[in-house]
C-alpha positions in Angstrom: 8.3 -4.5 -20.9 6.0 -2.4 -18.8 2.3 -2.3 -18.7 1.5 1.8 -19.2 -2.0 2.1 -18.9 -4.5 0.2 -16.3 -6.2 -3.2 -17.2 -8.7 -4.3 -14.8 -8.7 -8.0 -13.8 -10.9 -9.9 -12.1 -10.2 -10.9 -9.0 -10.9 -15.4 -7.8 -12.8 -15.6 -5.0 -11.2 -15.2 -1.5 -11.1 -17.8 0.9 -9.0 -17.8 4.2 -9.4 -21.8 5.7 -10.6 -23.0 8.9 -8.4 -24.2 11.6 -7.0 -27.7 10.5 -3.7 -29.5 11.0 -3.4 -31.2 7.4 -3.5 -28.4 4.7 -1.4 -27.9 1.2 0.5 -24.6 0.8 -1.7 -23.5 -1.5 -4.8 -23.7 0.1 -3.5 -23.5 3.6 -5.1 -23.1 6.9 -3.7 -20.7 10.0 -3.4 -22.0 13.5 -3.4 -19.1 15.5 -3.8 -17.6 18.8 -7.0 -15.7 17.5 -9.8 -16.0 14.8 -9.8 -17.0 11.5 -12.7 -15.7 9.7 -14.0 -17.6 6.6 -15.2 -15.7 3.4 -16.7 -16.8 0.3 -17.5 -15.2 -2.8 -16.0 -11.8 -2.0 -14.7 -10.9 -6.0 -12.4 -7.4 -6.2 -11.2 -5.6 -8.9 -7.9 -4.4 -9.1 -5.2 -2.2 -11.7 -1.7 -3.2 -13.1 0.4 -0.2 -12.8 3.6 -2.0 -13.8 4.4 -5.3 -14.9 7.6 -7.4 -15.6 9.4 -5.9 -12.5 12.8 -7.9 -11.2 12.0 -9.1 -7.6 10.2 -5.5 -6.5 10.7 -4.8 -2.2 9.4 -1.7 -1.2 6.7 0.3 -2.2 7.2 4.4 -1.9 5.0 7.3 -2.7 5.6 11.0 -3.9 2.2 12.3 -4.4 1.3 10.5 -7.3 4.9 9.1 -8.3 5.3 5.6 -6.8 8.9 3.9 -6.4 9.4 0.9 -6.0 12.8 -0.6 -5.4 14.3 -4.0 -6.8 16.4 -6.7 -5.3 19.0 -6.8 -8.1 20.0 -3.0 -7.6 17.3 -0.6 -9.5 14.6 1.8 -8.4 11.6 1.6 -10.8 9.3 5.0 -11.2 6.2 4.8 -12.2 4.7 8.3 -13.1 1.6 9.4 -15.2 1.4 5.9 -16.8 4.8 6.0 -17.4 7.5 3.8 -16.1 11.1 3.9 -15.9 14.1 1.8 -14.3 16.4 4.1 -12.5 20.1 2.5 -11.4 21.2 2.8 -8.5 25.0 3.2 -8.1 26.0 2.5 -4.7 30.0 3.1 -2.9 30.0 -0.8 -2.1 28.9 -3.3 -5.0 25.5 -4.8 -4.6 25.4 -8.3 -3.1 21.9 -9.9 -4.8 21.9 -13.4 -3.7 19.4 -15.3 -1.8 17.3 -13.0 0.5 19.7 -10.5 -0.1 20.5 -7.2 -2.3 18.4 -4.5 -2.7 16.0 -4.1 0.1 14.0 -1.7 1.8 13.7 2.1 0.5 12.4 4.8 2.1 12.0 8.1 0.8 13.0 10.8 3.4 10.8 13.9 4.5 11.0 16.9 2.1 11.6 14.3 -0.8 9.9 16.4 -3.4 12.7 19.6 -2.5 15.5 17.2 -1.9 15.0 13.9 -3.8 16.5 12.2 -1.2 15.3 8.4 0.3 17.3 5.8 2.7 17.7 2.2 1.7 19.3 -1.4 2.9 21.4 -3.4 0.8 23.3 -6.4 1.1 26.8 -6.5 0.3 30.1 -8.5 0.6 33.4 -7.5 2.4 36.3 -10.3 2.7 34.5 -13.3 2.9 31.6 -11.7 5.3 27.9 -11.2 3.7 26.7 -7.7 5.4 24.0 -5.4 5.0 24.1 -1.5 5.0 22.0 1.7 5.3 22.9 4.5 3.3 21.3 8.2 2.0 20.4 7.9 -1.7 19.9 10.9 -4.0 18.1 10.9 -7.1 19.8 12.7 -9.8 19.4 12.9 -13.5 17.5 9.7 -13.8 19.6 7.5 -11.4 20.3 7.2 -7.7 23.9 8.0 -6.1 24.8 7.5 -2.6 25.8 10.2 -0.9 26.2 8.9 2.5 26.5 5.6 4.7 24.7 5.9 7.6 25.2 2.1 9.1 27.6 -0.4 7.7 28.7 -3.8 9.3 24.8 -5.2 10.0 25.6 -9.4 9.8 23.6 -10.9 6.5 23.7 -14.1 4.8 22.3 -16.1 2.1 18.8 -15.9 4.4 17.4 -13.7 7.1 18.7 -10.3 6.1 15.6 -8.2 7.5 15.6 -5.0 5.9 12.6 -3.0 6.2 12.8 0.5 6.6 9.8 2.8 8.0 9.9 6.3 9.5 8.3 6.5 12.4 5.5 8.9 13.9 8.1 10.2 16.1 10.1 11.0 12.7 12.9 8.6 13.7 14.2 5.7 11.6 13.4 2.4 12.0 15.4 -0.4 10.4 14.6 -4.4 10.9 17.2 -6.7 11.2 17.4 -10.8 10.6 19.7 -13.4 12.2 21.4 -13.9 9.9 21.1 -17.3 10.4 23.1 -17.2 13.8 19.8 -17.3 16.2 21.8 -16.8 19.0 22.9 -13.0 17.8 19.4 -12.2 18.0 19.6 -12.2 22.2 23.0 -10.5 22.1 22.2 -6.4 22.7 25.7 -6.0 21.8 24.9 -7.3 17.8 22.7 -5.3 15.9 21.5 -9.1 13.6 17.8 -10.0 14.7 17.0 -6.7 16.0 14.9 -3.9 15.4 17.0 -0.6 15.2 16.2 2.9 15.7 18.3 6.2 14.0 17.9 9.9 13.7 17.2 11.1 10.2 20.8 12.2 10.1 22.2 8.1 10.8 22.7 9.1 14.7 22.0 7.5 17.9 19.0 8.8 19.5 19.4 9.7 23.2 16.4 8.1 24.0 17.4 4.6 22.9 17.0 2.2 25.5 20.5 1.1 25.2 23.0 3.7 25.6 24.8 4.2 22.8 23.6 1.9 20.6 20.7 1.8 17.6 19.0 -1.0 19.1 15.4 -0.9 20.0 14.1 -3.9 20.3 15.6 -7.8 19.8 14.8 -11.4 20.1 13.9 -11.3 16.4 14.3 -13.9 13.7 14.0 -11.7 10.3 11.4 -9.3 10.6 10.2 -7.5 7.5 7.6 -5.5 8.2 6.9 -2.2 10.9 3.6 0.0 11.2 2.2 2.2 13.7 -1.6 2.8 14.0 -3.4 6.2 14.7 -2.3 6.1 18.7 1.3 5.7 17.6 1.4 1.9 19.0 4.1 -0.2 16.7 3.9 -3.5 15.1 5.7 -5.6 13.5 5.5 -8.8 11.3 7.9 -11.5 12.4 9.1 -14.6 10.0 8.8 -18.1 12.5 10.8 -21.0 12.2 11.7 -23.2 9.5 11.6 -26.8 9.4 10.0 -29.0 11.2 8.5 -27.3 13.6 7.8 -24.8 11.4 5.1 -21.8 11.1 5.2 -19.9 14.1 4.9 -16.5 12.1 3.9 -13.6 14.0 2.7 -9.9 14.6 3.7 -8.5 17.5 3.3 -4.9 19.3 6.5 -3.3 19.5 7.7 -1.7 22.9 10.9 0.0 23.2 13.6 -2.1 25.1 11.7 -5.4 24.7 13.1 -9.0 24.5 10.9 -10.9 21.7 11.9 -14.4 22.2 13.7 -15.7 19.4 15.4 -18.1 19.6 13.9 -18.8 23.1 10.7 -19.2 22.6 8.4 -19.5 19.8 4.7 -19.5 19.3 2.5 -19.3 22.5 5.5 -20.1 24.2 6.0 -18.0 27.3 9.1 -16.7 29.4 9.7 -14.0 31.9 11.7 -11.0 30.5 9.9 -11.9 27.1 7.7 -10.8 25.0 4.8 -13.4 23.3 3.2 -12.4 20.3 -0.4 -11.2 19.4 -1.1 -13.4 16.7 1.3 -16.4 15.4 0.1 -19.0 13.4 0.6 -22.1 14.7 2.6 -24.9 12.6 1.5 -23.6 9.3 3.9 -20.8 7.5 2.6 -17.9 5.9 6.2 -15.9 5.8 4.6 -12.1 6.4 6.6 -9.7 4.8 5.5 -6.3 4.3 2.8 -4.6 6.3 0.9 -1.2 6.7 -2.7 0.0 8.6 -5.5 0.6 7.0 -7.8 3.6 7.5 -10.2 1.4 10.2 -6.9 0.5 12.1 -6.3 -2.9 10.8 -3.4 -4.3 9.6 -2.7 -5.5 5.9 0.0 -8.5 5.5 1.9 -9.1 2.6 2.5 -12.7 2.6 5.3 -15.3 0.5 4.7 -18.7 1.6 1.1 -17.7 2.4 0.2 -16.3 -0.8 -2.5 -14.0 0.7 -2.8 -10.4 1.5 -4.2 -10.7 5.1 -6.1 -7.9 6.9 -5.4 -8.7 10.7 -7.4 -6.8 13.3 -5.7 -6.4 16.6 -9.2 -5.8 18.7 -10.6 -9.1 17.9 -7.4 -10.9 17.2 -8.8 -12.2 13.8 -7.2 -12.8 10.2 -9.1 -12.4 7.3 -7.7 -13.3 3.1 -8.1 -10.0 1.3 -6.8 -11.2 -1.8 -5.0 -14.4 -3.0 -4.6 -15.6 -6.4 -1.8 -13.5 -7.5 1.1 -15.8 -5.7 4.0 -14.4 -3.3 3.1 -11.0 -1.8 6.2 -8.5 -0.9 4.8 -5.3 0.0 1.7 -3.5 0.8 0.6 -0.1 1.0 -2.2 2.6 1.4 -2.3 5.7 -0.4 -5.3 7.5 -1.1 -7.5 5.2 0.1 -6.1 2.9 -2.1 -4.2 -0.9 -1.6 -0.9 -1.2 -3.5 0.5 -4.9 -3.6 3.8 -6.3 -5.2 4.1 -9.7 -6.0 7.4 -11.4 -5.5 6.9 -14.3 -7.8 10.5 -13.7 -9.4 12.6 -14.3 -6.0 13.5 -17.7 -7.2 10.8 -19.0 -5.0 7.9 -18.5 -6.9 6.1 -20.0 -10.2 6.4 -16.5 -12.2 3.9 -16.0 -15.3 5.2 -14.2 -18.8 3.7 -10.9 -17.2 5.5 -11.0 -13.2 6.3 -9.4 -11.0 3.3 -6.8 -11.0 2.4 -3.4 -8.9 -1.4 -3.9 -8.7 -3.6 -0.7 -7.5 -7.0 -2.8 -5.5 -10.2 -0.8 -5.9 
């Protein structure tokens, strides 16, 4: 079921396109606002630490332990070349459909004492698709909740957000989508197309730039990615529109308070009181997802649509393909100066092989 010891692969050769207007999905070009850097013959290694996952998320690290949660309900350990699928068994029944169910996980400070971690799901109450944060504990091989933190957050069959980083300033931060209701997204008084901020506790932190309330940023579609670099300064990857236009995907620095746009304006589009992004890319998707900094302060992109793991550099503005090949991208991170990547070919979206999806280690 699982692949228990590493198997290095050759990598195909990575190529990001040049600027053009008619390109195929799978070998797509980026319209941007910045760069896009061209490379040839660049080959890397990489390991399979897991294989045959269901629809991995989120990528988490205990030392050496990695967990990695699952959209249908499970948190999958992978430990000394061993691998196990841990339930999850959660107060309000899982709702894995669409975008939905399982989410983001985030494993809280102290986890190694505590064996505690946060996490998003997506469940159903009445005939209302919602999403919910909640404290999980590991015990005795599975996960229970212990607590709900925030419950009520709008969802639907698409744009459920869910991402869930702590932040330098050891707060949590939680993304949001639409729901599919664009104009929630400029309403400060939803918490759909935002992103939110909490105390490790589930409380409202007095420096919120809304009294009272969790939001910290909005004007976002279905964000489902957040970093900080080495000076603390927040990013976040931003899903664009769909249909025709389409594309528009986006990285943006985050600023407390700020009004991103959606559904206002798009791409290089430009309004006061709103906030245009770094990077977008033009009329050609990519659908970022996850995303994390690198030790030289550039930022890795796990991509669906794209099919790429991007390396973005916010000083020059320019995308470069780190690896491609491997299909729809979910989640990326760094740890010990290694790249960890989940593929996503199993979200009913993708064209799975007999071995996906796969946690790959990149050398």
């Amino acid at each position: 079921m699982f692949v228990n010891k590493s198997i290095k692969i050759g990598i195909a050769l990575i190529a990001s396109a040049l600027l053009s207007t008619a390109c195929t999905e799978k070998n797509h070009s980026v319209h941007t606002t910045g760069t896009v850097d061209s490379q040839t013959n660049a080959a890397r290694a990489y390991t399979i630490l897991a294989d045959k996952l269901h629809t991995p998320w989120s990528i988490q690290f205990d030392g050496d332990t990695i967990y990695v949660s699952e959209r249908e309900g499970n948190i999958v350990k992978i430990k000394e070349g061993s691998v196990t699928r841990q339930k999850v068994r959660l107060h309000k029944p899982l709702k894995n459909q669409g975008e939905g169910g399982f989410l983001g996980l985030q494993l809280a400070p102290g986890f190694h004492e505590s064996r505690q971690a946060y996490a998003y799901h997506t469940y159903e109450e009445g005939s209302k698709v919602l999403n919910r944060v909640v404290l999980l504990q590991e015990k005795n091989g599975a996960w229970e909740e212990i607590q709900s933190y925030l419950e009520g957050i709008p969802g639907a069959y698409t744009h459920n957000g869910g991402r869930l980083e702590i932040g330098p300033d050891q707060m949590l931060y939680i993304t949001t989508g639409d729901a599919g209701n664009d104009k929630l997204a400029q309403d400060v008084q939803s918490i759909a197309g935002k992103i939110l901020r909490m105390t490790l506790d589930g409380k409202v932190p007095k420096d919120n730039p809304f009294p009272g309330s969790y939001v910290y940023t909005y004007g976002h579609r279905n964000s489902q990615g957040i970093a900080w670099d080495k000076q603390g300064r927040m990013f976040n990857s931003e899903h664009g529109p769909s249909g025709n236009p389409g594309g528009h995907d986006e990285i943006n620095m985050i600023e407390k308070g700020r009004n991103y746009g959606w559904p206002v304006i798009i791409g290089n589009s430009k309004k006061d009181g709103m906030i245009s992004p770094l990077y977008q890319t033009g009329d050609t998707a990519i659908a970022p997802s996850g995303i994390t900094m690198d030790a030289e302060g550039q930022l890795l992109i796990a991509t669906l649509r794209g099919e790429k793991l991007y390396r973005y550099n916010p000083g020059t503005n320019l995308l470069t393909a780190k690896l491609e090949g491997e299909g729809r991208l979910r989640d990326v991170k760094v740890h010990n100066g290694n790249i960890y990547v989940v593929t996503n070919n199993t979200d009913g979206r993708g064209k799975p092989s007999a071995h996906d999806d796969r946690l790959l280690m990149l050398k």
